[in-house]
C-alpha positions, -999 to +999 in steps of 0.1 A: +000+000+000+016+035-012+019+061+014-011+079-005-035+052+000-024+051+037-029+086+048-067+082+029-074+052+047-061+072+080-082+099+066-114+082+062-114+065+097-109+100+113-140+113+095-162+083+104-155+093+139-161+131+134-196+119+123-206+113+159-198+150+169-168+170+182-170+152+219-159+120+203-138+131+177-117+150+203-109+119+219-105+097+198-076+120+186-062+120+218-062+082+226-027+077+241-015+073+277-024+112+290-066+101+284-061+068+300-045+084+331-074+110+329-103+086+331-087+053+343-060+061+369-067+097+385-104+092+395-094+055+411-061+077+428-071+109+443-104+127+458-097+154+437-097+141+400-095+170+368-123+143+353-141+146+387-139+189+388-152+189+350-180+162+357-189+185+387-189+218+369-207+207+341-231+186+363-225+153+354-219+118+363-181+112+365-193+073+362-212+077+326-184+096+316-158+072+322-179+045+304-183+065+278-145+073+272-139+036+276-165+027+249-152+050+227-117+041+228-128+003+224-142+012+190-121+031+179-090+008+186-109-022+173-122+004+140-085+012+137-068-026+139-046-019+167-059-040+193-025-051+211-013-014+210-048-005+232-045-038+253-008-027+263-020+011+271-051-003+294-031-033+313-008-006+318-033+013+336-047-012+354-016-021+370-009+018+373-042+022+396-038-014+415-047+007+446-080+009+438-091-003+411-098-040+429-127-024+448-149-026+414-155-058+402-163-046+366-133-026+362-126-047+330-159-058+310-160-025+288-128-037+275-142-067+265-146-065+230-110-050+225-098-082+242-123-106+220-106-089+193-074-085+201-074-129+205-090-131+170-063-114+157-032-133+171-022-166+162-038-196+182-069-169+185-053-164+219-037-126+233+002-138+241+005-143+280+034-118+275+016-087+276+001-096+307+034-097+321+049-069+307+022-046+319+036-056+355+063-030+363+074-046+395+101-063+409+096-095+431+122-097+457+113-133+464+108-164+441+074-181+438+071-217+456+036-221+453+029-205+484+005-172+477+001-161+510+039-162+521+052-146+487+021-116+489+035-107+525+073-108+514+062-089+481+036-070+491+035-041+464+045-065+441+010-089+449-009-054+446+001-048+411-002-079+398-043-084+413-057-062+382-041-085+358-045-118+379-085-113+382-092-106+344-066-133+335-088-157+363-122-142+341-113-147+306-081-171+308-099-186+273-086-155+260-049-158+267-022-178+258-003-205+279+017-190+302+059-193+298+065-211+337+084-176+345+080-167+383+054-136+376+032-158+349+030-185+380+023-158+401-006-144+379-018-178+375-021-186+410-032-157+423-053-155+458-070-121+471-066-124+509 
């Protein structure tokens, strides 16, 4: 494909999306890691969100709006065939708001379809096992044995950051790959919420 027909194909996607109005056309031009921190990490971090101030000013409900943004980006990173690229950025921020981000249990299912997708596309219809720990930016001081409880209190951060990723792997394990025996895989594996 010449660099021509690219930039039109680039072109026409952007235009399906202005279609829908300026709200969602501003977004989905701004789909990176600064508008996943502003709907998925800072309202699950802090009382005093820049998503919750806006949502407050303009009288509405922080909760529809984050479902909305999270809607949106699905479609559009399904529409624009780079599914592994939007699973990366939203495992990332799972892992980025561990804190609080276990207190809802649905923290995951408007993601759905980008995941569905995203296994479609691979080989073995299944999302490598790899992303899930890659997304995981910690460092275990201790090596797994097969004992949750003893390596979550010797690891503790660690066991936080990898929960996120454990529960949806523990949901939808039909969508990833086999995992490569490495200690954090076994750890995501076998996770326990205590």
């Amino acid at each position: 494909m010449s660099e021509v027909e690219q930039e039109k194909k680039e072109e026409q996607q952007v235009i399906r999306y202005f279609k829908y109005g300026d709200r969602l056309a501003m977004l989905v031009l701004n789909y990176n890691c600064d508008s996943l921190y502003h709907y998925i990490i800072e309202p699950n971090s802090t009382k005093f969100s820049k998503l919750k101030h806006e949502c407050n000013r303009r009288n509405i409900n922080m909760i529809d709006e984050i479902n909305y943004f999270e809607t949106c980006f699905v479609e559009y990173i399904i529409t624009t065939n780079m599914e592994e690229y939007g699973i990366k950025l939203v495992l990332a921020a799972f892992v980025q708001s561990y804190k609080y981000i276990l207190n809802d249990k649905k923290y995951y299912l408007n993601f759905m379809p980008m995941f569905r997708s995203g296994a479609r596309k691979h080989p073995n219809r299944r999302i490598p096992f790899k992303l899930l720990t890659d997304a995981i930016c910690c460092k275990s001081s201790g090596f797994y044995r097969g004992n949750m409880f003893k390596w979550a209190k010797e690891n503790e951060e660690c066991y936080m950051m990898v929960g996120p990723v454990a529960i949806l792997y523990a949901n939808c394990s039909h969508l990833f790959s086999y995992h490569d025996g490495s200690n954090l895989a076994r750890v995501i594996v076998d996770y326990r919420i205590f």
